[in-house]
N, C-alpha and C positions, 0 to 999 in steps of 0.2 A: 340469480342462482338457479342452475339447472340441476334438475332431479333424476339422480337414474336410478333403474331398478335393475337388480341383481337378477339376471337371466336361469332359471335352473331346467335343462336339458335331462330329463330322460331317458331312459331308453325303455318302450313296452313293446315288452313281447306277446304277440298273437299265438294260438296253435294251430296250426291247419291240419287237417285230417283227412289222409290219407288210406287207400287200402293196407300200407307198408306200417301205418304210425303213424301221431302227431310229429311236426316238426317245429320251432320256434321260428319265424317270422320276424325279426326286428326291426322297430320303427324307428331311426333318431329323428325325424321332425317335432319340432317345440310345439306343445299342445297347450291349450288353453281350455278352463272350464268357463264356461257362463253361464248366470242366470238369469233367466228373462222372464217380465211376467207373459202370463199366460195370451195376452193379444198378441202380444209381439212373435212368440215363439209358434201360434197358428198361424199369422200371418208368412212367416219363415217356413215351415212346414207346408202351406198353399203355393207359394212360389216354388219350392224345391220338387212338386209335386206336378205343377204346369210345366217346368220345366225337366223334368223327367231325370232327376239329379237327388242323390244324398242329402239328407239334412247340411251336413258336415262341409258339403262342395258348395252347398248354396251360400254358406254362413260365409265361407272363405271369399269367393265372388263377391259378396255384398261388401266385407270386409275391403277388400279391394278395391272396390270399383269407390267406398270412401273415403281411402286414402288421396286416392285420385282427385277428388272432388278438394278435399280440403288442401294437398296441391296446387289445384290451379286456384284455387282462392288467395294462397298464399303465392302463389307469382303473378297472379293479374294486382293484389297489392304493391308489389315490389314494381312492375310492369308502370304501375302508375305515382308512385311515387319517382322515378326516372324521368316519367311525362313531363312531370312541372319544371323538371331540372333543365329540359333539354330548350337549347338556344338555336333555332334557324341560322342566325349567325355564324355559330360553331360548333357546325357539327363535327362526330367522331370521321374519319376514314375510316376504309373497315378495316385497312392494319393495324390501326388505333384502338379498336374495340374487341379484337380477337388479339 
């Protein structure tokens, strides 16, 4: 059984301030709150920091770059479960496998 979660989108408005007046700003990207303990979130705050970037940009990055990671985990799985299957004998052509 797979589990989904019920997505809820926002919209937060920013004010920028101008000589004219504030103006609203609207953000629709899906936000996320987290909380971290404290090593974690200096350790986040030291990298954002070396790399001369946002809290926010750095967390996304990270976020990223572990989707990535558990990605190729899950296709170097799949990558090798195909391994055991495959027979010298008979192989695909490649119109066969595309």
């Amino acid at each position: 059984m797979v589990k989904t979660h019920k997505r809820i989108v926002a919209q937060v408005n920013h004010m920028c301030y101008t000589e004219s007046g504030g103006y609203e700003m609207p953000t629709t990207k899906p936000r996320i709150n987290v909380v971290l303990e404290e090593p974690v979130y200096n350790a986040v705050e030291t990298l954002a920091q070396k790399d001369g970037m946002s809290l926010s940009l750095k967390v996304r990055d990270l976020i990223r770059e572990a989707i990535e990671i558990h990605e190729d985990i899950a296709l170097s799985a799949f990558a090798g479960s195909r391994e055991k299957t495959f027979r010298k004998s008979k192989p695909l052509k490649h119109d066969e496998a595309w």
